[in-house]
N, C-alpha and C positions, 0 to 999 in steps of 0.2 A: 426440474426447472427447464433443463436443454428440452424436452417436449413437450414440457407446455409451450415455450416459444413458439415451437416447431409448428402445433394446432393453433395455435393464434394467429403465426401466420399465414399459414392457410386459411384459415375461415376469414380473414383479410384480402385474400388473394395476392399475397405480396409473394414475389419470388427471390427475394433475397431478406436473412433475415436480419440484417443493418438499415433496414425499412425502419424496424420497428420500434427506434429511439424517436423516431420523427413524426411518426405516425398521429400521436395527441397534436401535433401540429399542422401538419396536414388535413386534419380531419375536423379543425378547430369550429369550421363554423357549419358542421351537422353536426345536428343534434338528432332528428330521429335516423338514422344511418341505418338505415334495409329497411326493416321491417313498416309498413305502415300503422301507424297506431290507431288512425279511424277505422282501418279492415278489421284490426283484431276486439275495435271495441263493438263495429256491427255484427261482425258472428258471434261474439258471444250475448248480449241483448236478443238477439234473432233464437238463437237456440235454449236459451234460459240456462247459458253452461253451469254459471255459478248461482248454487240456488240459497248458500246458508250463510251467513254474514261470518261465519269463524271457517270459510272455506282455505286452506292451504294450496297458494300460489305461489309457482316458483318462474323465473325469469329469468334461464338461463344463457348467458353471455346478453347480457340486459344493455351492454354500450353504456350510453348516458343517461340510459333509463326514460327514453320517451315512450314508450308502453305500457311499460310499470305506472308511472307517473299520472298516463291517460285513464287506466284502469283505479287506480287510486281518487282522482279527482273527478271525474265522470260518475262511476260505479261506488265509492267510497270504503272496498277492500282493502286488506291488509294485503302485500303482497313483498319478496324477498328474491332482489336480483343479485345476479354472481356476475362479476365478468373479470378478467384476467388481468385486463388493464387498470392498474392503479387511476391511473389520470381521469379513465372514463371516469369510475367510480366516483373520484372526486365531484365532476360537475355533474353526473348524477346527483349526489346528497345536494348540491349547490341548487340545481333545478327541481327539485323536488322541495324543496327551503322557498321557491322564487313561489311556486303554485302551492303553499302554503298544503302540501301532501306530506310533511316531514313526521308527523306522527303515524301514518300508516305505511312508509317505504322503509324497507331495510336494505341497504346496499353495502353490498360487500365485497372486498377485493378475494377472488377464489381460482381453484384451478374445477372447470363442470365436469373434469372423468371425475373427480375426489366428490365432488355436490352428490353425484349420480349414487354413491355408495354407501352413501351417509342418509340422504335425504329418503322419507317413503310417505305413503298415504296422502302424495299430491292429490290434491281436487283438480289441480290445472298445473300444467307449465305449458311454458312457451319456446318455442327454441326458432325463435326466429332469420334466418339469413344469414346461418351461422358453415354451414355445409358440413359434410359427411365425415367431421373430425374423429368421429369413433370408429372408424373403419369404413366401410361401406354402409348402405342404407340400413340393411338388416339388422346390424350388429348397430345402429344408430336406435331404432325403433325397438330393439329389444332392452338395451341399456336405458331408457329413457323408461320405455314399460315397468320395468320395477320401481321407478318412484311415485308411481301412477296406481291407485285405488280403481277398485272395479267400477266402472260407471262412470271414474274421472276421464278428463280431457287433455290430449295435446292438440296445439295450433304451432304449425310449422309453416314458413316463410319456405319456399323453393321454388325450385324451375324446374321444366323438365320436357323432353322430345316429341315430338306428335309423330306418333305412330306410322303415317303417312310423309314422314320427311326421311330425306336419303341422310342428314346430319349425324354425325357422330361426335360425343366429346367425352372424355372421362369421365369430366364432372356433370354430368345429367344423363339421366335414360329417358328411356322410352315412355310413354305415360302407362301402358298396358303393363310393362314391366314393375312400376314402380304402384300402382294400384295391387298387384298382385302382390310382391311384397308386403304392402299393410297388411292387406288379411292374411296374409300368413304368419303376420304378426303381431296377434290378437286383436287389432284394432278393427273399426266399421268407421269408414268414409261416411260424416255430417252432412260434409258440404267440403266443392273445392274449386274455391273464390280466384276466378282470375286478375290481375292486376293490371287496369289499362292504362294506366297514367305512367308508365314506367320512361318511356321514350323522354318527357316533360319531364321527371324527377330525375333521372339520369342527367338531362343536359344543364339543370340547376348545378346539380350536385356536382358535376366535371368540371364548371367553371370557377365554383372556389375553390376544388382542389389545384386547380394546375394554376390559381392564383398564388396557391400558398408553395405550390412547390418553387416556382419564378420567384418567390421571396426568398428560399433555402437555397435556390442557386445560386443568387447572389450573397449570400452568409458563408457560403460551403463550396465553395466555387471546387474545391476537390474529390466534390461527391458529384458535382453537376449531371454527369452520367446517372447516377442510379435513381437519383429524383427524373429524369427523363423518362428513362425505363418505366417507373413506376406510370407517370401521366399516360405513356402510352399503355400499359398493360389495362389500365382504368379505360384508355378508350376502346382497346379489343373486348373486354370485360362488356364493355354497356354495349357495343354492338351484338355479342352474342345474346346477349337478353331482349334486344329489342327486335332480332331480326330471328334468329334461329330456335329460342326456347320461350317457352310461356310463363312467365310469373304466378304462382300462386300461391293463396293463401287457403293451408290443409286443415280442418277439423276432424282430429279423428278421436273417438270416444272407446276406450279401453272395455272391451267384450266384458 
């Protein structure tokens, strides 16, 4: 349980993990949280990913299920998200109930190393926006590979460093680096969809988070500090994205 917090809060970007009571409230009014759901619904239409109506998709750390949801009510698939967060879950089924998609969504509250080892013969998952919770990249793309059928597909949310820039950060490499790694990890590069709206989605999404944490300062006025922390680390977060690394959206189809 202590690590799955631990990956949750990571893949949150939270640096403390007393974040993560607050967080359903913080986060209360995104609903699609990373991942874009028109990106993911035009590379897959574009490439004809999903071709058999009993194809197995999985959505892992699904948040509130705006992807799953799109994919369901767009494309009219069965699809099965996991995510960590009870709460998401919750307004997931809630939102999937609203777009009348409740018959084809399965949402559940899960830990994705456990999904990863259980689950096989995906047609598709998705691991959207989630970052390099299984270790590093490789040990991400190999661990996802086995739930993945020969031919089936991952679509992964990330960022990552241009080749050409003097930047350094843990959490992203190089694009030559990180290209490399796919094919060395069975995968073949689709397509890989940049994400230009990021700067606009960013400044949405900052303004109802640091609304809601100015609400928790005032509730919590003993925590005041660490809801601040948090708003600032949200704003170094969105300037690294919009200044230093690329967004994009990865189709990669399993050799």
């Amino acid at each position: 349980m202590e690590n799955a917090k631990k990956d949750v809060a990571k893949s949150l970007d939270l640096n403390n993990l007393d974040l993560l009571e607050y967080i359903p409230y913080l986060l209360q009014d995104l609903f699609d949280m990373g991942t874009n759901p028109n990106s993911v619904l035009e590379v897959i239409k574009k490439h004809d990913i999903i071709k058999s109506p009993h194809a197995k998709i999985l959505d892992l750390g699904c948040g509130k299920g705006a992807v799953s949801i799109a994919i369901a009510k767009e494309l009219g698939f069965k699809i099965y998200g996991v995510d960590w967060m009870a709460a998401f879950i919750e307004e997931a089924k809630k939102y999937a109930f609203k777009f009348g998609v409740s018959n084809l969504c399965r949402f559940e509250v899960g830990d994705i190393k456990d999904i990863v080892k259980t689950e096989i013969g995906c047609d598709l998952i998705i691991f959207g926006a989630i970052g390099q919770i299984f270790g590093d990249y490789k040990q991400t793309l190999s661990s996802l590979s086995r739930c993945i059928k020969n031919g089936g597909y991952l679509i992964i949310d990330d960022g990552y460093i241009d080749d050409n820039s003097d930047y350094s950060d843990e959490n992203y490499m190089k694009h030559c680096t990180l290209l490399k790694i796919i094919n060395e990890s069975g995968f073949i590069l689709v397509e890989e969809k940049i994400e230009n709206n990021v700067q606009d989605t960013n400044k949405s999404y900052f303004k109802l988070i640091k609304k809601r944490a100015e609400e928790l300062k005032k509730r919590n006025p003993e925590n005041a500090l660490l809801f601040e922390d948090y708003v600032k680390s949200q704003e170094t977060e969105n300037y690294v994205l919009e200044n230093k690394v690329k967004c994009a959206v990865f189709i990669l189809k399993k050799k």
